[in-house]
C-alpha positions in Angstrom: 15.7 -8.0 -25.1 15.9 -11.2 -23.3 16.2 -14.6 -25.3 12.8 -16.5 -25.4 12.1 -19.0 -23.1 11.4 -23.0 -23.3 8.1 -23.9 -21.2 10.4 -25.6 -18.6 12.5 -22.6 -18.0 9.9 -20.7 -17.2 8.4 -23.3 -15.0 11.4 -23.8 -13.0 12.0 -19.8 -12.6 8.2 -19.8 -11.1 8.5 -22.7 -9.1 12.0 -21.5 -7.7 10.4 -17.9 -6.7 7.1 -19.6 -5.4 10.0 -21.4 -3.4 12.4 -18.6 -2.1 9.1 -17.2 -0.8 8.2 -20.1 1.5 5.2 -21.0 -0.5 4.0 -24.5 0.2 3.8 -27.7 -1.1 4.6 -26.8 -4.8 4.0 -29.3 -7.5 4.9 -28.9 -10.9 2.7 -31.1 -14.0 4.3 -32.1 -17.2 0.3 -32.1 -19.3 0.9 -31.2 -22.5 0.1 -34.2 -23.5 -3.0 -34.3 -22.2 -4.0 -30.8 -23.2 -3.6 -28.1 -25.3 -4.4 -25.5 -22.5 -0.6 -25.9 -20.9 2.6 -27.3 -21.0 3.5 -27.2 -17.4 1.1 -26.7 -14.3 2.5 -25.0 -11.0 0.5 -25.9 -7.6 1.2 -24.2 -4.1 -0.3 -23.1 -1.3 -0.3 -20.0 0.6 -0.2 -19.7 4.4 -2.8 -16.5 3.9 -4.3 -14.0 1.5 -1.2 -11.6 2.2 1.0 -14.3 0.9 -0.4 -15.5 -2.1 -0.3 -12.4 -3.5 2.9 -12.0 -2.2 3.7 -15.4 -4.1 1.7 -13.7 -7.0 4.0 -10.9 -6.6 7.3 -12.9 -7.1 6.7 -15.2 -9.8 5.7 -11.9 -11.8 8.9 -9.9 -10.5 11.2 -13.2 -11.5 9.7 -13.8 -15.1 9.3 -10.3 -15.4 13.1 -9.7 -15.1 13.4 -12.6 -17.9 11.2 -10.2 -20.3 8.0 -12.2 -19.4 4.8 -10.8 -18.5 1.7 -13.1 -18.0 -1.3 -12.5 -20.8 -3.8 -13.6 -17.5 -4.2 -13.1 -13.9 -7.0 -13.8 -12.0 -7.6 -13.8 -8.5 -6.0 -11.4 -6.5 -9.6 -9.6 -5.7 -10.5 -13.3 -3.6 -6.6 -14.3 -3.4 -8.0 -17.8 -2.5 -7.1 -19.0 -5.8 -4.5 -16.4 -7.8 -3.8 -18.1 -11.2 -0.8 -16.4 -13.5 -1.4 -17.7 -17.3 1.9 -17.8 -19.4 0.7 -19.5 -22.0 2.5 -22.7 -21.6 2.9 -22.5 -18.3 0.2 -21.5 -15.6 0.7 -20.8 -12.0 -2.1 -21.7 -9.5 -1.4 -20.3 -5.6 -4.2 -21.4 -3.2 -4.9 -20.4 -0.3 -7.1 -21.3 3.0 -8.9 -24.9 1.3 -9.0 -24.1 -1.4 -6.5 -26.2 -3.1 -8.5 -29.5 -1.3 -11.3 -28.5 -3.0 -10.2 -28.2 -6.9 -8.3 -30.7 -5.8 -6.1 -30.1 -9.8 -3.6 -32.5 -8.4 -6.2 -35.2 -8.8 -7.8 -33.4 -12.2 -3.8 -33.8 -13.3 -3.2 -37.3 -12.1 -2.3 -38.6 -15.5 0.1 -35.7 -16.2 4.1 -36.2 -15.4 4.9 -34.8 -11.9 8.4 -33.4 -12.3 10.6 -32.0 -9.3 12.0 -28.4 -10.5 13.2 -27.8 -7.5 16.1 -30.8 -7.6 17.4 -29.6 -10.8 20.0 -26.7 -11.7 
């Protein structure tokens, strides 16, 4: 049985798998201080519907080896707009324009954009 994980850990395993799978533009939002809904939000866009859920795919496959499995998933009928809910971390892969239009980036502006890609 695997240890638990800390919101951030688990936000840096999805937004390195959303990564090693070429997905783009990924953004990661510290908001747990502006909501109870999350800790951490993870944005990127999908180059088409194959990918997304391909992207989909991964971030369960990674947190899944980590003893994770997400309580939500929503999406993959449209694949426009896949979200995977961990609790304290949710995962949001758009596709086509999707992302432009929900625009969360701009919902999120006050939240803490933090780079888990730079980090170790």
């Amino acid at each position: 049985m695997s240890k638990s994980l800390e919101p951030k850990e688990i936000a840096e395993i999805a937004a390195k798998a959303l990564d090693g799978k070429k997905a783009g533009d990924i953004k990661a939002v510290y908001v747990s201080k502006l909501t109870i809904v999350a800790d951490y939000f993870i944005i990127a866009s999908a180059s088409s519907g194959t990918q997304a859920k391909a992207l989909a795919d991964e971030v369960e496959l990674k947190l899944s080896e980590r003893g994770l499995k997400p309580p939500g998933v929503e999406g993959y009928s449209k694949s426009d707009w896949l979200v995977l809910d961990y609790g304290s971390v949710v995962v949001h892969i758009f596709y086509g324009e999707s992302r432009e239009f929900y625009s969360l980036e701009k919902l999120w502006a006050d939240g803490e954009s933090v780079d888990l890609l730079a980090q170790n």
